[in-house]
matplotlib code that plots the C-alpha trace (Angstrom):
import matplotlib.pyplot as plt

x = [-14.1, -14.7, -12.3, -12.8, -10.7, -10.7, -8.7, -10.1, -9.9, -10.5, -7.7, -7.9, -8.1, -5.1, -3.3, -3.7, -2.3, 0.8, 0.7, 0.5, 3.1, 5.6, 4.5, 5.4, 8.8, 9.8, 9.8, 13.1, 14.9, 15.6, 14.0, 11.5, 11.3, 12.3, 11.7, 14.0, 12.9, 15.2, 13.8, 15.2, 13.7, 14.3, 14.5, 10.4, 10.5, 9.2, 10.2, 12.4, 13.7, 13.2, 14.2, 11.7, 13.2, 13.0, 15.6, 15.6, 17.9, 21.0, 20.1, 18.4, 15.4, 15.2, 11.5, 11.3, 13.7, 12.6, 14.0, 12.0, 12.9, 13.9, 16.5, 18.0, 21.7, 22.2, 23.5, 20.4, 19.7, 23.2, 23.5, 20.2, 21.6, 24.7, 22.7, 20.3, 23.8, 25.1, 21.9, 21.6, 25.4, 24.3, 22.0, 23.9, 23.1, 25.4, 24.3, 21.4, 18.3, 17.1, 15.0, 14.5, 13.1, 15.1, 13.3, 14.1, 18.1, 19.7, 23.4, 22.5, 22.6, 25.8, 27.6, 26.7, 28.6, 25.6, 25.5, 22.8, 21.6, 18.4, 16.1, 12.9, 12.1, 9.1, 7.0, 3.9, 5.7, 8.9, 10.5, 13.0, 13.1, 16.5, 17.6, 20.7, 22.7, 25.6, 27.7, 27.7]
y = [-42.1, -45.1, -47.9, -48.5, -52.0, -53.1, -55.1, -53.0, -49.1, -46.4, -44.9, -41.8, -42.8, -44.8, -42.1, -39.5, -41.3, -42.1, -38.2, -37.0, -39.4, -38.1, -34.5, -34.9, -37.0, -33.8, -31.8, -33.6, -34.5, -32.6, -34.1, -37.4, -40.7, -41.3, -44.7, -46.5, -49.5, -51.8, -54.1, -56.8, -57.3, -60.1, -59.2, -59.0, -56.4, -58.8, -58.0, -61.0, -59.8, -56.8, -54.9, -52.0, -50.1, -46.2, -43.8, -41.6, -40.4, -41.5, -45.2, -47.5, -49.5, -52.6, -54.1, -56.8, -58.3, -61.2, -62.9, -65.0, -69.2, -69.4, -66.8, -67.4, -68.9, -66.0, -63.2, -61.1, -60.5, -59.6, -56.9, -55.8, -55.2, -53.5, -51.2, -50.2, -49.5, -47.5, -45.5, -45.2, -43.8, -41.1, -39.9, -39.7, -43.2, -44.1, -47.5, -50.4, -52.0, -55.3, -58.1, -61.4, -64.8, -68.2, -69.8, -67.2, -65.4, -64.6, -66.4, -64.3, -60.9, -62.1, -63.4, -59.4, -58.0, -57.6, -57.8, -59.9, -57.3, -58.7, -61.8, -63.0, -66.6, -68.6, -66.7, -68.8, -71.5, -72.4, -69.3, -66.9, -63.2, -61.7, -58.1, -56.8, -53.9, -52.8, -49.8, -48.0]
z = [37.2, 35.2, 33.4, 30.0, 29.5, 26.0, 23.7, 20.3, 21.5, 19.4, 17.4, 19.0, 22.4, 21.7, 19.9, 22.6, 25.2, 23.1, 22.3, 25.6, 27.1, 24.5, 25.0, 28.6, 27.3, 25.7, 28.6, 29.6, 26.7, 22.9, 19.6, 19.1, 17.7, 13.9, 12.2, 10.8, 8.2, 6.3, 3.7, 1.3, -2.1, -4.4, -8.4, -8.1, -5.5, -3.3, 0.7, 1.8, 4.8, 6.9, 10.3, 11.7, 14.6, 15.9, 16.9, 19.5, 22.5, 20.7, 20.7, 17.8, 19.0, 17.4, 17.0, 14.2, 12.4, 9.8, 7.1, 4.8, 5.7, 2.2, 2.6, 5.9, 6.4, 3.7, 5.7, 4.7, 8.4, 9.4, 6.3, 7.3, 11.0, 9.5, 7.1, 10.7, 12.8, 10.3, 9.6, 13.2, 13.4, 10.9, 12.7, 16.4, 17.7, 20.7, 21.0, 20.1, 22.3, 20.9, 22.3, 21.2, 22.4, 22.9, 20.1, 18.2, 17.5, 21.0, 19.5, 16.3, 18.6, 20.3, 17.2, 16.0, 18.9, 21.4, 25.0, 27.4, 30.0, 31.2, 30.5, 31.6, 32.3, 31.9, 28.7, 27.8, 30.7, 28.4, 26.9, 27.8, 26.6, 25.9, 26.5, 24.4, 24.0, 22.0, 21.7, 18.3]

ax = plt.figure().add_subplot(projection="3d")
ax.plot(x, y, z, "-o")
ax.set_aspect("equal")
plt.show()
């Protein structure tokens, strides 16, 4: 056996793992992963704001949600949230899995309902990383 460490691996190496890990996933639970994307588009179709996320298990897992510094203080991100719960109720969601950083919305998650279950201290020496959940 040999280690192949890299920080550029080949798309197939890197998509077989990720296969195989979710073939062996299936074995103990029914049905996969499903993106879920939410984008907001000015009159130009230009994306101002958008939320990426997956569902799977009953739960919506929230990746990246950004709104354009022009737009922000606008409620965009909140009706993007909304639009992702409810599309995440459609399809059998139970609850919501988000993290976020202090420097970035952790009052913004709680305003929105969410609960802090984890956190962990001292990213890059100064930052904290916030865990949330919420029931749908």
């Amino acid at each position: 056996m040999h280690l192949d460490l890299t920080d550029d691996p080949k798309a197939d190496d890197e998509a077989f793992v990720i296969d195989q890990t979710r073939a062996y996933n299936r074995r103990f639970s029914q049905g996969g992963a499903q993106r879920l994307c939410v984008f907001a588009r000015d009159d130009e179709d230009h994306i101002i704001g958008g939320l990426t996320a997956k569902t799977y298990w009953q739960y919506l897992d929230i990746s990246f949600l950004w709104v354009d510094e022009r737009h922000r203080k606008l409620g965009y991100a909140t009706t993007l949230m909304l639009a992702a719960e409810a599309e995440a109720r459609r399809r059998g969601c139970k609850q919501v899995i988000v993290d976020t950083f202090s420097f970035q919305a952790p009052e913004f998650y709680r305003k929105l309902g969410y609960s802090e279950w984890g956190r962990l201290t001292e990213m890059d020496g100064v930052h904290e990383r916030h865990f949330f959940r919420k029931a749908l």
